[in-house]
DRENSE-761503 format. One record per residue (C-alpha): x, y, z; residue in three letters; residue number from 1. Coordinates in Angstrom, 3 decimals, padded with zeros to 6 digits, always signed. Layout:
% DRENSE-761503
{{X; Y; Z}; ALA; NUM};
...
//
This chain:
% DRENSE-761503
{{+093.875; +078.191; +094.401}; UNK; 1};
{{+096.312; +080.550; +094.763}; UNK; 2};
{{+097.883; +084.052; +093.846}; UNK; 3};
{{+100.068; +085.622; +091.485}; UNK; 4};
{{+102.485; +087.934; +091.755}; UNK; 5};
{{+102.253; +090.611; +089.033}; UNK; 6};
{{+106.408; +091.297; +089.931}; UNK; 7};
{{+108.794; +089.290; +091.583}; UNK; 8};
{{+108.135; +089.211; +095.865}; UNK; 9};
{{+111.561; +090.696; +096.303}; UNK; 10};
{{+110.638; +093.953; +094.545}; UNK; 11};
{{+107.013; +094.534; +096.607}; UNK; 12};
{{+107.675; +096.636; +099.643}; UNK; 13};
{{+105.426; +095.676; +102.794}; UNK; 14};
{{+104.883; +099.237; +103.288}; UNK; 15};
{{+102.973; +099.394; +099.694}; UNK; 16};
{{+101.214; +096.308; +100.886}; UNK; 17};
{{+099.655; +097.175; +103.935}; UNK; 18};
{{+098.582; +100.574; +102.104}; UNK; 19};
{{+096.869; +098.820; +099.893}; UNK; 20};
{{+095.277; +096.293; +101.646}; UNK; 21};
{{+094.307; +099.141; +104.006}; UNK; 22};
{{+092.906; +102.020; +101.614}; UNK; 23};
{{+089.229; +103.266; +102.902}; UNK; 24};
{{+090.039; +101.913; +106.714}; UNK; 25};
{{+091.913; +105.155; +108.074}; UNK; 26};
{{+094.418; +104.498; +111.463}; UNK; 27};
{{+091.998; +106.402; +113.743}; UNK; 28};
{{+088.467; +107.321; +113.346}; UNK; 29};
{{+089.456; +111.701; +112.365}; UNK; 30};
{{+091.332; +110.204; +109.563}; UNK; 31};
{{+087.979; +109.084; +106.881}; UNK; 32};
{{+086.408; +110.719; +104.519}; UNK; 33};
{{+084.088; +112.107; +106.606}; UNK; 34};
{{+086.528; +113.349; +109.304}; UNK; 35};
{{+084.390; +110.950; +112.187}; UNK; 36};
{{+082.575; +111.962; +115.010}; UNK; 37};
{{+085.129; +113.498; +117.203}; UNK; 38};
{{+084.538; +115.768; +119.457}; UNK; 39};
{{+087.579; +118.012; +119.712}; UNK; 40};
{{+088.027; +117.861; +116.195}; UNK; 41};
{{+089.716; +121.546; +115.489}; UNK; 42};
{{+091.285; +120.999; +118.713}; UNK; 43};
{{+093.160; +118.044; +118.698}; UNK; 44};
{{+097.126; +118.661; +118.360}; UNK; 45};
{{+097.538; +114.987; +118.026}; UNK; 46};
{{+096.288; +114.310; +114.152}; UNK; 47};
{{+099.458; +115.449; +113.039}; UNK; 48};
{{+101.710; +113.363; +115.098}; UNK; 49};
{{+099.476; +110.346; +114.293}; UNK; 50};
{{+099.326; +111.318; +110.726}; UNK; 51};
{{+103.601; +111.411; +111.219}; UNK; 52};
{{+103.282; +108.114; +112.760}; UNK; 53};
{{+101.579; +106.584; +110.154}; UNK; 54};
{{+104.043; +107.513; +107.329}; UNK; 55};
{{+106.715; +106.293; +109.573}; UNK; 56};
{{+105.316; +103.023; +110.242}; UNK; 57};
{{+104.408; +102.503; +106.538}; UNK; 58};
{{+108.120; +103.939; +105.755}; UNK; 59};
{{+109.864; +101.388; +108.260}; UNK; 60};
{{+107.377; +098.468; +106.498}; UNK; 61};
{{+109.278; +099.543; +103.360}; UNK; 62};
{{+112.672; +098.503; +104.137}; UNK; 63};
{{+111.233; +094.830; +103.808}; UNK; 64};
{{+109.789; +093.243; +100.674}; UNK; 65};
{{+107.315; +090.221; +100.596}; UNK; 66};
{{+110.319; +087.818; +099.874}; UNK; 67};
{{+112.087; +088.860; +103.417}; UNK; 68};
{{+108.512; +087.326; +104.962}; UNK; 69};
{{+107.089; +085.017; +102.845}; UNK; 70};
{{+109.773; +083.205; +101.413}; UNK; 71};
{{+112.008; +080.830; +103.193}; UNK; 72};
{{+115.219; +081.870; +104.392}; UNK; 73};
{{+118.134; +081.274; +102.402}; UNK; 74};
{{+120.992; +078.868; +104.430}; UNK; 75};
{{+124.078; +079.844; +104.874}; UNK; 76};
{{+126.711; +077.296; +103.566}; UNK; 77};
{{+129.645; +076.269; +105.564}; UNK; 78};
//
């Protein structure tokens, strides 16, 4: 069993990860394809700050690559 990597872990960003593994499952309900059910829908002032949020959480994943997680840490020698 197993996976492969189609590049090297330390060039995949978490950020392009998680976005992946997460396409079709939107952060809050307003966010799918069909907009939800939500009743102040037209309303809300808060999609855009979530919708900030989002990119910003996805943008600080990015600074890390699978190989800062997944791999073992290198040892410093003394």
């Amino acid at each position: 069993g197993g996976a492969v990597l189609a590049r090297p872990a330390d060039r995949i960003r978490l950020g392009n990860v998680i976005d992946l593994l997460e396409e079709g499952q939107p952060l809050v309900e307003c966010f799918g394809t069909d907009g939800g059910d939500c009743s102040i829908d037209g309303q809300c002032r808060l999609k855009a700050r979530l919708r900030s949020a989002e990119r910003a959480f996805l943008a600080d994943l990015d600074r890390s690559t699978l190989a800062d997680i997944a791999l073992p840490a290198m040892r410093m020698s003394a």
